[in-house]
PADO-387475 format. One record per atom (N, C-alpha, C): residue number from 1; x, y, z; atom name. Coordinates in Angstrom, 3 decimals. Each point is the difference from the previous one (the first is absolute). Example, Ala and Ser with C-alpha at 12.3 -4.5 7.8 and 13.67 -1.06 7.14 Angstrom:
2
 torba        X        Y        Z vovex
     1   13.190   -5.690    7.800     N
     1   -0.890    1.190    0.000    CA
     1    0.900    1.200    0.000     C
     2   -0.350    1.050   -0.720     N
     2    0.820    1.190    0.060    CA
     2   -0.770    1.090    0.730     C
This chain:
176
 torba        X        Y        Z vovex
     1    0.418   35.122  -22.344     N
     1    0.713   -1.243   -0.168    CA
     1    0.476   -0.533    1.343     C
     2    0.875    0.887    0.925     N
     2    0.071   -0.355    1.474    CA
     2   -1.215   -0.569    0.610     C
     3   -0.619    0.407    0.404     N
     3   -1.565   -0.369    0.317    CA
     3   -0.148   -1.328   -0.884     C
     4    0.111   -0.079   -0.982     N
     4   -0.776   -1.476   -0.308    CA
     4    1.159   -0.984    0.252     C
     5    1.243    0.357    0.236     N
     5    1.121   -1.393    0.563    CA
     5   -0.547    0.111    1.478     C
     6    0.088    0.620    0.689     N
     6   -0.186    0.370    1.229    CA
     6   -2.119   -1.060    0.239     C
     7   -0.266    0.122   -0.954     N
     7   -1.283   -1.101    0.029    CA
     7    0.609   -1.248   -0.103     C
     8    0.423   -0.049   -1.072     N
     8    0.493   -1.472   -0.287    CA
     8    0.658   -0.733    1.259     C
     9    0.988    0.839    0.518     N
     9    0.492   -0.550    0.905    CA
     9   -0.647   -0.379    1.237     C
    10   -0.975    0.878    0.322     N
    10   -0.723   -0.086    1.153    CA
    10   -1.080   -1.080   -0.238     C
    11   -0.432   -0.403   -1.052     N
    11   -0.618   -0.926   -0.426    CA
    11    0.863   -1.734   -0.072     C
    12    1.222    0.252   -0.295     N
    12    0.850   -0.607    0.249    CA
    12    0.296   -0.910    1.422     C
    13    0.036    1.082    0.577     N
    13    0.524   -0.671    1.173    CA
    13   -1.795   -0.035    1.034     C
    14   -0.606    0.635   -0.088     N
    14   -1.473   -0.718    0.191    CA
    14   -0.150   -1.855   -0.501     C
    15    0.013   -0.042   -1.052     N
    15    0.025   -1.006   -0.289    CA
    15    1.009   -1.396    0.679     C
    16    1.390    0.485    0.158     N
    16    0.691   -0.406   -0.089    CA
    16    0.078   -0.504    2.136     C
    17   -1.047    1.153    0.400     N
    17   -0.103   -0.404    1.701    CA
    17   -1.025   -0.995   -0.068     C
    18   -0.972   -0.352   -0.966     N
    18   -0.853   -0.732    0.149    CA
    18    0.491   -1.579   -0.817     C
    19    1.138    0.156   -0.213     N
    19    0.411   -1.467   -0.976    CA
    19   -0.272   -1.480    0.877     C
    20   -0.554    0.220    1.087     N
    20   -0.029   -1.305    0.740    CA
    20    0.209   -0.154    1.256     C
    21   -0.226   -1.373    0.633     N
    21    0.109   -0.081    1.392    CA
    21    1.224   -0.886    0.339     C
    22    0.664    0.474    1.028     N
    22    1.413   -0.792    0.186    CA
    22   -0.635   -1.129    0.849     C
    23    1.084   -0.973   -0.131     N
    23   -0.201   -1.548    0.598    CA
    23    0.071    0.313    1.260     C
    24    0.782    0.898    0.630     N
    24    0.461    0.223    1.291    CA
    24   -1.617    0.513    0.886     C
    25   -0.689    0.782   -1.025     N
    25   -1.164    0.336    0.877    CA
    25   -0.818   -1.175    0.770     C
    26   -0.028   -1.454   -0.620     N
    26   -0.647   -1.090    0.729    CA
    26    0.593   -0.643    1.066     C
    27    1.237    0.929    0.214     N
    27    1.153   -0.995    1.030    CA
    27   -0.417   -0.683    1.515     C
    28   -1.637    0.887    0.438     N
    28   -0.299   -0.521    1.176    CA
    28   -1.411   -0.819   -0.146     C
    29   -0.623   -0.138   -1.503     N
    29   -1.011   -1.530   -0.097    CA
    29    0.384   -0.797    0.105     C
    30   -1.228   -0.397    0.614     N
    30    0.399   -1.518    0.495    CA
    30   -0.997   -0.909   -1.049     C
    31    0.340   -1.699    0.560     N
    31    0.521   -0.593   -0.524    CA
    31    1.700    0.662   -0.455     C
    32    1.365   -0.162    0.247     N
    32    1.381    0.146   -0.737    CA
    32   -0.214   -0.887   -1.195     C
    33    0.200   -0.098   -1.303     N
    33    0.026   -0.916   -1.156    CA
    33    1.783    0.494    0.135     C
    34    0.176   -2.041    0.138     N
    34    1.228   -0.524   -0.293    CA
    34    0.088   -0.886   -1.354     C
    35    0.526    0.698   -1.354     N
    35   -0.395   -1.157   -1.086    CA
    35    0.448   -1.580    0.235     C
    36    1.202    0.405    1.034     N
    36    0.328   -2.051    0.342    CA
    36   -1.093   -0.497    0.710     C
    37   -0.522    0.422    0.640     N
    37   -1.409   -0.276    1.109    CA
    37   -1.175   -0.575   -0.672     C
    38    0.106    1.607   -1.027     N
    38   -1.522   -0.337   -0.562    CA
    38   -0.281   -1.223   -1.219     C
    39    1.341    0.474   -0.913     N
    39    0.300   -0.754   -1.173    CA
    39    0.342   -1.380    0.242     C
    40   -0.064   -1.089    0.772     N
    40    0.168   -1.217    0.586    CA
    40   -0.610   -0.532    0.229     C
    41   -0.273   -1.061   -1.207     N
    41   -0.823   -1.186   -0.332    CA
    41   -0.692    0.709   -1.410     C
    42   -1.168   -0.724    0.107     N
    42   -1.133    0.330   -0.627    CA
    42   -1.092    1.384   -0.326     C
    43    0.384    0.855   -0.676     N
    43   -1.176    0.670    0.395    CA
    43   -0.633    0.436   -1.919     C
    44   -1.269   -0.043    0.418     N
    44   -0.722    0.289   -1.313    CA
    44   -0.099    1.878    0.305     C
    45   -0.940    0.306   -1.474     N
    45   -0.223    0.668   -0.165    CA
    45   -1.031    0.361   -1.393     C
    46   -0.827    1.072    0.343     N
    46   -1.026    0.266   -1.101    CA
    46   -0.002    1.518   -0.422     C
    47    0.041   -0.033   -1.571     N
    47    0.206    1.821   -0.164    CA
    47   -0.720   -0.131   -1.461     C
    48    0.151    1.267   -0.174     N
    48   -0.386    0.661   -1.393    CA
    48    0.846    1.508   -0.418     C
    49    0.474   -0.189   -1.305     N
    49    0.274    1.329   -0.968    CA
    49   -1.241    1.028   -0.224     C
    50    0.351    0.873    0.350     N
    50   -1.356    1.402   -0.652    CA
    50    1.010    1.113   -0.832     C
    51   -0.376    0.251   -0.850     N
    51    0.367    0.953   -0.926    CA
    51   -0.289    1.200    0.781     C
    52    0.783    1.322   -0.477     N
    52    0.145    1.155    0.430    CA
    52   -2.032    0.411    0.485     C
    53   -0.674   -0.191   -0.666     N
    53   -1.035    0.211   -0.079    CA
    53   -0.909   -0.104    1.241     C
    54    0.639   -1.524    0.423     N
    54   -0.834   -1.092    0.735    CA
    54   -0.343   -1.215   -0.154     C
    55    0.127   -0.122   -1.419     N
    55   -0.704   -1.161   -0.487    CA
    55    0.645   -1.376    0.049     C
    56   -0.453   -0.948    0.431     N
    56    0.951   -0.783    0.460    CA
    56    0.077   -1.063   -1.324     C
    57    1.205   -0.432   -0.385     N
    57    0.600   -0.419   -0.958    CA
    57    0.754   -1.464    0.347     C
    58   -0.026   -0.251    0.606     N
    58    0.214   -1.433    0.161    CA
    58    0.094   -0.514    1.749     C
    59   -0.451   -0.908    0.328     N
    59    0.093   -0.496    1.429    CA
    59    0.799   -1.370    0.179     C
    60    0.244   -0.475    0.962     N
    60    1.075   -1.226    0.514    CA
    60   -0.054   -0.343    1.319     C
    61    0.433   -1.438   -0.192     N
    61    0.465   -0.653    1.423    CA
    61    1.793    0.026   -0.191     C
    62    0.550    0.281    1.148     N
    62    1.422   -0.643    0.676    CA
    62    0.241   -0.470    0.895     C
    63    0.698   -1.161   -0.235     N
    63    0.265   -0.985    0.858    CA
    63    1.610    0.423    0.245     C
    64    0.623    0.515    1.301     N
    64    1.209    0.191    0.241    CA
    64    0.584   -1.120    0.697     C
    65    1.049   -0.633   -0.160     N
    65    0.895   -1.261    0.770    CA
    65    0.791    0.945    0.394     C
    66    0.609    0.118    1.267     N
    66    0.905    0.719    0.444    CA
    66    0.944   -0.682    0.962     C
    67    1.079    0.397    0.117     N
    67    1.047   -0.272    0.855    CA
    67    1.067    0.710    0.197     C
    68    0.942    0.179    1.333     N
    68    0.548    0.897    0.131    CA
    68    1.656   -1.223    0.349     C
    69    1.164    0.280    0.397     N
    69    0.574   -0.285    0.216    CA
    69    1.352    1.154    0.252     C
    70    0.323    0.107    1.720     N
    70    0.828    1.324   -0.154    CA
    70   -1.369    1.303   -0.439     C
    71    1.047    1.185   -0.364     N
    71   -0.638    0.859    0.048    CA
    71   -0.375   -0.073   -1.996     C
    72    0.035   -1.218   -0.585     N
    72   -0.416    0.307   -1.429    CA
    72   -1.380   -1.258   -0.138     C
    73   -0.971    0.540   -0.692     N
    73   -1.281   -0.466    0.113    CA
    73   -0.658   -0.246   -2.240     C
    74   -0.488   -1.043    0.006     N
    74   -0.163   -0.364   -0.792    CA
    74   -1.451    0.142    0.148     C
    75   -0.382    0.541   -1.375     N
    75   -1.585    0.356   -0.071    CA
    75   -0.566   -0.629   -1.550     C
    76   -0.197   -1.411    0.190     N
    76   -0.747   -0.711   -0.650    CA
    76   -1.497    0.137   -0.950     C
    77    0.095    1.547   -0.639     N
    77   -1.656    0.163   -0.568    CA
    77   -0.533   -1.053   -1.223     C
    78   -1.476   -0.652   -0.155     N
    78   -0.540   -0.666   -0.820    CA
    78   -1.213    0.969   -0.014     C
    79    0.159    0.559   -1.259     N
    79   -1.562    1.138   -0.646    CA
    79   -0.528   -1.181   -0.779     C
    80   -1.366    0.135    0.566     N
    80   -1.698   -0.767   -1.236    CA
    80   -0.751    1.768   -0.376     C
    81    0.325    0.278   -1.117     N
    81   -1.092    1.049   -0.505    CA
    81   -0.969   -0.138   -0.199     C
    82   -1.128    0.888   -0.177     N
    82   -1.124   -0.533   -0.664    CA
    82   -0.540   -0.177   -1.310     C
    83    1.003    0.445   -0.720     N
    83    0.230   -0.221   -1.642    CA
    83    0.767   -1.444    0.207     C
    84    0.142   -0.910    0.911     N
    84    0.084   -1.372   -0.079    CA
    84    1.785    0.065    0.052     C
    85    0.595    0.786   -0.450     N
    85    1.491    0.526   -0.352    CA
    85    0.680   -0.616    1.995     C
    86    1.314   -0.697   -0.260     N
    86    0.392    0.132    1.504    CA
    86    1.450    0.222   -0.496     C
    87    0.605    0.521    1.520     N
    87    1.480    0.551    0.517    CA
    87    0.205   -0.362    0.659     C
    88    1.502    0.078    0.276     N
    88    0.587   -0.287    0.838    CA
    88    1.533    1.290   -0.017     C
    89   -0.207    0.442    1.425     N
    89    1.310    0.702    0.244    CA
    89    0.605   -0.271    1.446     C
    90    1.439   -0.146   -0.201     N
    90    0.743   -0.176    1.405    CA
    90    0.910    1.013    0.243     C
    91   -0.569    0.521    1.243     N
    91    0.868    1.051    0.410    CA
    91    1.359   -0.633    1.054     C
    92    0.828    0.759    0.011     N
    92    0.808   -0.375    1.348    CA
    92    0.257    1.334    0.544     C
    93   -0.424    0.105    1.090     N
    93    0.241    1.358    1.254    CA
    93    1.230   -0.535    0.554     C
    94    0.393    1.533    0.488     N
    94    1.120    0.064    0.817    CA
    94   -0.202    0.779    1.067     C
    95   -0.254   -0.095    1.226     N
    95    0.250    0.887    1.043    CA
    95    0.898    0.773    0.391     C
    96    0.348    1.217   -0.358     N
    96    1.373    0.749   -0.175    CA
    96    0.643    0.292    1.674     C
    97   -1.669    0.566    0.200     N
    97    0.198    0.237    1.735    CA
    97   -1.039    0.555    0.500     C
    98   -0.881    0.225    0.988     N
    98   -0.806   -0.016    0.896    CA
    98   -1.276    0.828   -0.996     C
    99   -0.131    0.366   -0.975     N
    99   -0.631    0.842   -0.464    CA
    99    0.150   -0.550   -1.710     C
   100    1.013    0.112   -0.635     N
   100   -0.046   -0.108   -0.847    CA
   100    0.499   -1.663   -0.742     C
   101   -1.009    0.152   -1.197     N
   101    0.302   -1.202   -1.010    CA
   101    0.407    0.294   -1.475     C
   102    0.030   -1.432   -0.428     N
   102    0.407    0.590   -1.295    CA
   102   -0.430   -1.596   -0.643     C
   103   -0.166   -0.033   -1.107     N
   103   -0.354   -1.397   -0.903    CA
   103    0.149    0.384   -1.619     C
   104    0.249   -1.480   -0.535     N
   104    0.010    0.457   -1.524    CA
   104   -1.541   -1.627   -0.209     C
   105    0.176   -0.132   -1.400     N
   105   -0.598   -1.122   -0.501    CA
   105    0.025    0.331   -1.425     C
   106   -0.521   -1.372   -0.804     N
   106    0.227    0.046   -1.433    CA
   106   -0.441    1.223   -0.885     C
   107   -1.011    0.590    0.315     N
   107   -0.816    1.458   -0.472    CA
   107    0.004    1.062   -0.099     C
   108    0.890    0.103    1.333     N
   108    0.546    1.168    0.969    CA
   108    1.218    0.677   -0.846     C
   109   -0.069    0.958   -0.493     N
   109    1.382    0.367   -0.231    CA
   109    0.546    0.937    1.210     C
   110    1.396   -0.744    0.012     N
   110    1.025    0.791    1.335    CA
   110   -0.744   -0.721    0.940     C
   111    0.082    0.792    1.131     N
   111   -0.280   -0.461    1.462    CA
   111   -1.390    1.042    0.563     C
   112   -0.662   -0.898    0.773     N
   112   -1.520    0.745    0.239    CA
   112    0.869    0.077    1.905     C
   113   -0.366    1.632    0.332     N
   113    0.509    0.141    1.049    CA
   113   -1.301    0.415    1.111     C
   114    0.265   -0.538    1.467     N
   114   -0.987    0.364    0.311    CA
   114    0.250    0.597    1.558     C
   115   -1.280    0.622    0.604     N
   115    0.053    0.545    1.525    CA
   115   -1.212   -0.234    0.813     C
   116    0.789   -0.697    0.896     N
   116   -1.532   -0.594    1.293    CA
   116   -0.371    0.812    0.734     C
   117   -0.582    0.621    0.587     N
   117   -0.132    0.581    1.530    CA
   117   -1.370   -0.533    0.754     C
   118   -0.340   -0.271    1.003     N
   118   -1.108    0.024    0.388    CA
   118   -0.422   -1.077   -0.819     C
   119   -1.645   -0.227   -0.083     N
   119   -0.790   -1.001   -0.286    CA
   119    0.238    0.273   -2.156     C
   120    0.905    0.789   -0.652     N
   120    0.025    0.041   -1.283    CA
   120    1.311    0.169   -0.755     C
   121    0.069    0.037   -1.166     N
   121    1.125   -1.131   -1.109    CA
   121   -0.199    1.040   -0.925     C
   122    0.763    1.033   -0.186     N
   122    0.104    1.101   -1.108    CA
   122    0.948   -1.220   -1.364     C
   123   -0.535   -0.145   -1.247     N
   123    1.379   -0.932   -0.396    CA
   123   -0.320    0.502   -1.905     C
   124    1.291   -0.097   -0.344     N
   124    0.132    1.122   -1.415    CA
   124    0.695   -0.784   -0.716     C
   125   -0.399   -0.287   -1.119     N
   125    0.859   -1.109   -0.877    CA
   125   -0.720    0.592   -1.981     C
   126    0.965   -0.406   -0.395     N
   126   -0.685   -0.283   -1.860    CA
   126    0.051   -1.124   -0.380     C
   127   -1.534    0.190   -0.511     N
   127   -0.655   -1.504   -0.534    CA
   127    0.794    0.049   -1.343     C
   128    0.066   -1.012   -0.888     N
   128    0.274   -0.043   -1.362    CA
   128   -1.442   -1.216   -0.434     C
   129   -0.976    0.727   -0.140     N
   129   -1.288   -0.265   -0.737    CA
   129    0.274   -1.433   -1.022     C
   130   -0.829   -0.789   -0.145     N
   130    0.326   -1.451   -1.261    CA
   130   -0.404    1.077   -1.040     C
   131    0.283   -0.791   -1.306     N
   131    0.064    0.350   -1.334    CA
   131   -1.411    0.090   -0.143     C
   132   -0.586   -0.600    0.557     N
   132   -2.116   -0.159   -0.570    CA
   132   -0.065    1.544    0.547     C
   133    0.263    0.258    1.079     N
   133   -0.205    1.665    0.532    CA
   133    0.825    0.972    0.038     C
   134    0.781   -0.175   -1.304     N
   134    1.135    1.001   -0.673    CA
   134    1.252   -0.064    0.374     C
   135    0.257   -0.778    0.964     N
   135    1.201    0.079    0.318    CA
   135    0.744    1.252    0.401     C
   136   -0.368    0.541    0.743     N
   136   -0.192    1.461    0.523    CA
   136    0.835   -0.217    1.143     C
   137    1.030    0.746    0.211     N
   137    0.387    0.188    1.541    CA
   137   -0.537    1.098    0.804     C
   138   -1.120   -0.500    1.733     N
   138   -0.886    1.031   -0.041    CA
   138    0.443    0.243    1.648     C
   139   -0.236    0.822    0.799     N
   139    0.548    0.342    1.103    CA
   139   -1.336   -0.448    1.156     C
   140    0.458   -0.556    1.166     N
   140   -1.237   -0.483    0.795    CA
   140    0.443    0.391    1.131     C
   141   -0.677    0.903    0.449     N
   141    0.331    0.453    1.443    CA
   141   -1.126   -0.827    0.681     C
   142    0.185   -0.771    1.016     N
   142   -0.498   -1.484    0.725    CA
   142   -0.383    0.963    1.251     C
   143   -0.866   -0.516    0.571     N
   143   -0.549    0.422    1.802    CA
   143   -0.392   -1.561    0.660     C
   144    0.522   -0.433    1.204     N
   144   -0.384   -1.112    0.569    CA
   144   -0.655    0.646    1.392     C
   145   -1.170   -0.697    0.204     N
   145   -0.258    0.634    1.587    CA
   145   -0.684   -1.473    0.470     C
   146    0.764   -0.268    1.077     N
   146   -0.247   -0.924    0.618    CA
   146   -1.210    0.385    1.355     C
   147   -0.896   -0.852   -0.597     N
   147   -1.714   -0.013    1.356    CA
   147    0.588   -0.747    1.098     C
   148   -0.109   -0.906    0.098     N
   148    0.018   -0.976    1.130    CA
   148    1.014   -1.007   -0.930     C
   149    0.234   -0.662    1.448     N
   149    0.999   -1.238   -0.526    CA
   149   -0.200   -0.974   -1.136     C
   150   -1.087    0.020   -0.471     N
   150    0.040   -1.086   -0.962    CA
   150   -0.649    1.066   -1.553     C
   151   -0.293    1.535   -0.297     N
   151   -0.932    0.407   -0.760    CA
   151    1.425    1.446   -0.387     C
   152    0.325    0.131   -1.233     N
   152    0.769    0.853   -0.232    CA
   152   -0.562    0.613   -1.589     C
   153   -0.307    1.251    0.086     N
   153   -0.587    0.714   -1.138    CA
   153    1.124    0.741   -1.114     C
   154   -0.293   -0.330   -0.972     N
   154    0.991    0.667   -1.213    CA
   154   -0.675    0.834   -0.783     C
   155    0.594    1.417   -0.259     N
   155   -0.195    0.697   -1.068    CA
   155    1.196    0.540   -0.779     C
   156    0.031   -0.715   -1.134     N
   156    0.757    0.553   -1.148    CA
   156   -0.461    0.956   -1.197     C
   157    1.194    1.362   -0.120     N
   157   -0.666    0.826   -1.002    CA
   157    1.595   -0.224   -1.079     C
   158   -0.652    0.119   -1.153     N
   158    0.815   -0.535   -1.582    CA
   158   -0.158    1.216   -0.359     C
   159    1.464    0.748   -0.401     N
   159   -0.107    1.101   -0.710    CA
   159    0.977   -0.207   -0.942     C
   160    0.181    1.001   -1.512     N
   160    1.145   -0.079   -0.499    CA
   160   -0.258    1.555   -0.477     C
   161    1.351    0.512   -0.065     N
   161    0.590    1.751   -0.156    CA
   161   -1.145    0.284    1.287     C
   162    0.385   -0.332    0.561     N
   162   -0.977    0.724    1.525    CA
   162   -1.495    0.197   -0.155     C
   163   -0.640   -1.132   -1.124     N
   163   -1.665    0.173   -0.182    CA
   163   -0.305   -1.423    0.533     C
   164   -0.860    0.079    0.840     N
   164   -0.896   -0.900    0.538    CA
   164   -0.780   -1.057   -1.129     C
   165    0.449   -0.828   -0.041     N
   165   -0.806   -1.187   -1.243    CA
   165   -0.988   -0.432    0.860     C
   166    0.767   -0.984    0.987     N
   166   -1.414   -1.048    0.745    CA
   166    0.539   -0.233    1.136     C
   167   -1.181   -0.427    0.809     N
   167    0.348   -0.423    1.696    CA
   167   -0.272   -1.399    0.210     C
   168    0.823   -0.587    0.694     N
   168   -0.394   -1.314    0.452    CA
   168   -0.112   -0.151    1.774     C
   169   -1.103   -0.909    0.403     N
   169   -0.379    0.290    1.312    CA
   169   -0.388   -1.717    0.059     C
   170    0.846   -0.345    1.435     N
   170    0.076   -1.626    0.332    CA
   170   -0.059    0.228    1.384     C
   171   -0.652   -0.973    0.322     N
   171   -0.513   -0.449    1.393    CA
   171    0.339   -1.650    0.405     C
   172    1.228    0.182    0.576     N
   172    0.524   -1.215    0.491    CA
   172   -0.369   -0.992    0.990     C
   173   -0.206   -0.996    0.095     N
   173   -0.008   -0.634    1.814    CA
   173    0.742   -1.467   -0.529     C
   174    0.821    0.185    1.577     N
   174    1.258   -0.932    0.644    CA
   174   -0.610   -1.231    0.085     C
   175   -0.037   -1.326   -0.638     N
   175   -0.254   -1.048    0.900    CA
   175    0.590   -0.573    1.128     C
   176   -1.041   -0.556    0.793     N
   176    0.586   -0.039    1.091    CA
   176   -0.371   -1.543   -0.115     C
């Protein structure tokens, strides 16, 4: 019986060294992503949902209006799906301090908190899903990695009780 806690645990904390990569590790890529920088003006964007599988389950355009004022920034999203279906969500960020943010919006339950370092945007919030897709409150751990000045890549993973549902992956560019 010792022996098999003595697994568990060691299995445990195996696991538990591999839970992820800290924001802090990107602190010296370049391109720096500043969301007041980047998020200012116009910038589109193109993505798609894939189910745990792969399979991709719905795709989209976003059109972001952005503006910042002070250190609080208004993030203007307009979703076109390809089930014809459109959204709209507005975030408002807060720049807490040199590293960290924080934002809510209509969907969001609580506050989605986040950490910059380097050229990437660690950012953690709960969705509250529409009623057509259960109305589910589902957990989205967000990745931003900013390419070059005008091209910033997103991968979002959707889990709920800590199981992986679906990923969403967007590829932004800034108009200039």
């Amino acid at each position: 019986m010792l022996k098999r806690i003595a697994a568990v645990l060691a299995l445990a904390a195996l696991t538990a060294s591999c839970a992820g990569v800290a924001p802090e590790s990107y602190q010296d890529e370049k391109p720096a992503l500043d969301l007041a920088r980047y998020f200012d003006g116009t910038v589109d964007g193109w993505g798609m949902v894939q189910d745990r599988s792969g399979k991709v389950l719905r795709r989209f355009y976003v059109k972001i209006d952005a503006k910042w004022e002070g250190g609080v920034g208004t993030l203007d999203e307009s979703f076109d799906w390809s089930d014809g279906k459109k959204e709209r969500r507005v975030w408002t960020i807060t720049k807490v301090d040199a590293n960290t943010y924080t934002g809510t919006a209509g969907d969001v339950v609580g506050k989605a908190t986040g950490r910059a370092f380097g050229n990437a945007l660690a950012w953690k919030y709960v969705l509250k899903l529409p009623p057509e897709q259960g109305g589910y409150e589902v957990d989205l751990d967000d990745w931003m990695y900013l390419v070059d000045e005008d091209t910033l890549l997103n991968r979002s993973v959707i889990e709920k009780f800590g199981i992986r549902f679906a990923d969403i992956t967007i590829a932004f560019r800034k108009r200039r």
